[in-house]
C-alpha positions in Angstrom: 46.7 174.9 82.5 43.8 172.5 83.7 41.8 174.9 84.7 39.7 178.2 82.8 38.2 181.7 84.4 34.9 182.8 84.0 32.5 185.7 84.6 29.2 187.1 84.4 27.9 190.0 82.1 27.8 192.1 84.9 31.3 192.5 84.5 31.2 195.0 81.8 34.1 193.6 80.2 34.4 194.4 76.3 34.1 191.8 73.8 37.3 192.1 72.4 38.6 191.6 76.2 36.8 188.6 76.6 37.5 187.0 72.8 41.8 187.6 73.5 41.4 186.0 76.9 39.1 183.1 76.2 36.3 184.5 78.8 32.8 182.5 78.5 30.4 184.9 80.4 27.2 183.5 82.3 24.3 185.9 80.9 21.8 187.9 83.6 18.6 188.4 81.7 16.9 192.4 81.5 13.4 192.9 80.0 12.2 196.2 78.5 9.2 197.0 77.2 7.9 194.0 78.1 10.9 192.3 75.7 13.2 189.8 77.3 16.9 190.3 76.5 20.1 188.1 76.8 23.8 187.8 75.8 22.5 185.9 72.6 19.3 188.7 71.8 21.0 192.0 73.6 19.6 195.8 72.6 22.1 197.4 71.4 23.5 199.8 74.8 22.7 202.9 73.1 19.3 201.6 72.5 18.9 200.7 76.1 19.7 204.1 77.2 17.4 206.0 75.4 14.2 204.0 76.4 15.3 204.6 79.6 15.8 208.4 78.6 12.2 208.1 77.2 10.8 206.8 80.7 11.4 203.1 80.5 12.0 201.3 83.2 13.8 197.8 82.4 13.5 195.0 85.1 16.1 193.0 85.5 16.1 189.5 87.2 18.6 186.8 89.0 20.5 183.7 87.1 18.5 181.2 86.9 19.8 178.2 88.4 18.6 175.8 86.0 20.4 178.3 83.1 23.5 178.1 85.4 24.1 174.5 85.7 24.1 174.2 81.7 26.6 177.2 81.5 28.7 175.0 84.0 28.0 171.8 82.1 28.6 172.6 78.5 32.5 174.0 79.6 33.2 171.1 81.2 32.0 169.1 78.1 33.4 171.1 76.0 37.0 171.6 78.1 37.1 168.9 80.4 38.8 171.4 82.6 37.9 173.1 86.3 36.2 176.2 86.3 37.2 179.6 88.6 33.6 181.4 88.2 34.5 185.4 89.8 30.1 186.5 90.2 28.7 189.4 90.5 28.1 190.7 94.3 25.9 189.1 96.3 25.3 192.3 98.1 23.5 193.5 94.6 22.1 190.0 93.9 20.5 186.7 95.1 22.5 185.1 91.9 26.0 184.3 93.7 23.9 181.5 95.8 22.3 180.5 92.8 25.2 180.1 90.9 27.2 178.6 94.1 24.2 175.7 94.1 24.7 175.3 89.8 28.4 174.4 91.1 27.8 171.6 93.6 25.3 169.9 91.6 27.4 170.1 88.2 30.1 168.8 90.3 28.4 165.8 92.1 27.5 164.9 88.4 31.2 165.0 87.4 33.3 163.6 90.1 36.9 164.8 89.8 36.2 168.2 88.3 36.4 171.2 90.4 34.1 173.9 90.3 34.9 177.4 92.3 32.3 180.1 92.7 33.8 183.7 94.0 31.3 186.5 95.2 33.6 189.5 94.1 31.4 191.4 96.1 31.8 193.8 93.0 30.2 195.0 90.1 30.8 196.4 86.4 34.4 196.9 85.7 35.2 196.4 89.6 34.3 192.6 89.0 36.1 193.0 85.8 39.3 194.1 87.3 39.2 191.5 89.7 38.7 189.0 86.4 42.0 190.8 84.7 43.9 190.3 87.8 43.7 186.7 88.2 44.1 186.1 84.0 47.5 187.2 84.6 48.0 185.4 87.7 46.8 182.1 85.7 49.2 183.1 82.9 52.2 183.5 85.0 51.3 179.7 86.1 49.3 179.8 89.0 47.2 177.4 90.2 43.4 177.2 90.5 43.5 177.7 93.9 46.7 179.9 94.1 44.5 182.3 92.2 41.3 181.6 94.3 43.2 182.6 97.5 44.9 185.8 96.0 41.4 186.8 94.9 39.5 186.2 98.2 42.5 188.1 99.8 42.7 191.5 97.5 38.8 191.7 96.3 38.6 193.8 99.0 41.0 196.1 98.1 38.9 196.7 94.2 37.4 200.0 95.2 34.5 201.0 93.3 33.2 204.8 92.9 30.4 205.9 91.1 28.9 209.5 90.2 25.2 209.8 89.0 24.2 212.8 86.5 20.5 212.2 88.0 19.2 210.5 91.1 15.7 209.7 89.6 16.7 206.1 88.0 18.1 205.5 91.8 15.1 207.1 93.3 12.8 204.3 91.2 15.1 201.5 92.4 14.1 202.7 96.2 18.4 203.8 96.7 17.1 207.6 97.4 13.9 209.4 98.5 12.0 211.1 96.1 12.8 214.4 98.0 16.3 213.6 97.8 15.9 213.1 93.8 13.7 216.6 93.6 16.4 218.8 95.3 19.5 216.8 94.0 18.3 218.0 90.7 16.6 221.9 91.3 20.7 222.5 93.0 23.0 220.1 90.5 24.1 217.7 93.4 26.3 215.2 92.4 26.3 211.9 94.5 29.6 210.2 94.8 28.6 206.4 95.7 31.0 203.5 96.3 30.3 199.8 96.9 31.0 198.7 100.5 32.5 195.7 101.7 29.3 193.8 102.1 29.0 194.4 98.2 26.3 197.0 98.8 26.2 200.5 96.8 25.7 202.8 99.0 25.8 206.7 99.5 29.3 208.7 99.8 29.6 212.4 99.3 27.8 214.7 97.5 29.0 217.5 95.1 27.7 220.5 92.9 28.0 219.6 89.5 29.2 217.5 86.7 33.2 218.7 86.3 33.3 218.3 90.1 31.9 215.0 90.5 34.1 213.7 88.3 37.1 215.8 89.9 36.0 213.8 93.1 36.3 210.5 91.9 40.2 211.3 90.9 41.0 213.0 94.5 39.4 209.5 96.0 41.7 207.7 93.6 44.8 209.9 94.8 44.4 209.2 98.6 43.4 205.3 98.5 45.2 203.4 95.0 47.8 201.5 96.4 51.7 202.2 95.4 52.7 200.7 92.5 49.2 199.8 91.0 48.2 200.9 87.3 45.6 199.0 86.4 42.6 201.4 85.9 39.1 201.2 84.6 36.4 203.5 83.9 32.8 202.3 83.0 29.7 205.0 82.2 26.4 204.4 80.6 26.1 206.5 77.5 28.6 209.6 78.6 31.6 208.3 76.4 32.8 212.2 76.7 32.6 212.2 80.4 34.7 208.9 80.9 37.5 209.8 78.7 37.7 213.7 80.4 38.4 211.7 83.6 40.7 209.5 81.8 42.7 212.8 81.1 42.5 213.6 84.3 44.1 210.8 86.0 46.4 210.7 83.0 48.1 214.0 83.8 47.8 214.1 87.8 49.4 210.2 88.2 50.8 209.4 84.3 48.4 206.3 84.4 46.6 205.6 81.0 43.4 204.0 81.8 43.5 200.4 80.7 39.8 200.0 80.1 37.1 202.1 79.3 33.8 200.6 78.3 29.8 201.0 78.9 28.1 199.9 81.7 25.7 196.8 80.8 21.9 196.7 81.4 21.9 194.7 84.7 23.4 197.3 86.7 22.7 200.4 84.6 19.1 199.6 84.7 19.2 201.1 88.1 21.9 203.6 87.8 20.7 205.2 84.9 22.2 206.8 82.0 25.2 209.4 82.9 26.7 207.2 85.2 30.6 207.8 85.6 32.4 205.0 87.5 36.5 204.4 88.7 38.0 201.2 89.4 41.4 200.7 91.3 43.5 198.7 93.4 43.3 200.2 96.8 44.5 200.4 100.4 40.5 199.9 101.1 37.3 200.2 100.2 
């Protein structure tokens, strides 16, 4: 094929994922503790997590555009091939645009290649699941931009859902009020959040405690996942327990095994928090 697929780290893909599928991932930089990190210096998830367990508060920032146009650069050097780039949303992130603007110049600078920038208008293992989907469309021969125009068609139908085990690490990213974080936690309220179709994560339901927050995101699942569809992912930060009890679930109420579960990287669970839960489908909508 003359062309390859890439993504961004915020698509929570694991490694072994990426390695069997040839994936080259454009990095989004985090800091904590005053200590810059990267896909070539990452701390180690579990590591990440218990700072922020500890009262850390990472920062994260946007691609750099400058760091973008060598990502672009050095494929095309090294493949000689166009590039299908499926980003992060631009609802969460000013780095779509910056990424879009990498393209064009890497492009002007090497006439005859073809370089396409998606906003997913997803995140985590959403944006991943939009990845996995057009892999297989390019290996059952599709063209660039057969693929481009199935994925700007169906990325509205990835739905996203999310449940939080504690709305202060959303409270410090300005998502809730702090009186919304106090009583969420004094009676066990569970938010159930989804990402809209501007790419924004916003607020859905709420519901008392852990089992049924999690219950939740399976009865959401029920009444949108379009017939036929199988391809599921589940991403959490640090709750490897939680995400495979709602694996079981959705194994015995549908017979679906969960394709993917993995943890959800420092860019987005910098503002999530630790104890974040989240489902991934093909639905009839967002």
């Amino acid at each position: 094929m003359n062309y390859i697929i890439t993504t961004d780290t915020t698509s929570d893909l694991p490694i072994e994922y990426l390695k069997d599928h040839d994936i080259n991932l454009l990095s989004f930089n985090y800091s904590v503790d005053e200590i810059t990190y990267d896909i070539d210096n990452e701390l180690p998830y579990k590591d990440f997590y218990n700072k922020m367990r500890d009262g850390a508060s990472p920062k994260t920032s946007q691609v750099n555009p400058e760091y973008a146009k060598n990502f672009f650069q050095k494929l095309i050097d090294k493949y000689d091939l166009d590039i299908l780039h499926i980003g992060f949303s631009s609802g969460l992130s000013g780095s779509h645009n910056n990424t879009r603007l990498a393209a064009l110049e890497v492009m002007e600078a090497n006439p005859g290649r073809k370089i396409i920038v998606v906003d997913s208008l997803g995140a985590s293992l959403g944006q991943g699941l939009l990845v996995h989907k057009a892999i297989g469309l390019k290996n059952s021969g599709k063209t660039i931009d057969e693929v481009h125009n199935w994925v700007e068609e169906n990325k509205l139908n990835v739905c996203h859902y999310f449940t939080v085990d504690d709305l202060v690490y959303l409270f410090r990213g300005g998502r809730v009020s702090k009186t919304s974080a106090f009583a969420a936690g004094v009676l066990n309220i569970k938010p159930v959040l989804h990402i809209d179709n501007e790419g924004h994560l916003v607020p859905l339901s709420k519901v008392r405690g852990r089992k049924k927050s999690l219950k939740e995101l399976a009865d959401i699942m029920e009444n949108r996942m379009l017939p036929g569809e199988e391809d599921v992912f589940i991403s959490h930060s640090d709750c490897i327990e939680d995400a495979e009890l709602l694996a079981k679930n959705i194994k015995e109420r549908f017979g679906i095994e969960v394709l993917i579960i993995n943890h959800i990287g420092p860019t987005i669970g910098a503002h999530t928090g630790p104890g974040t839960i989240s489902l991934f489908f093909m639905g009839r909508e967002r």
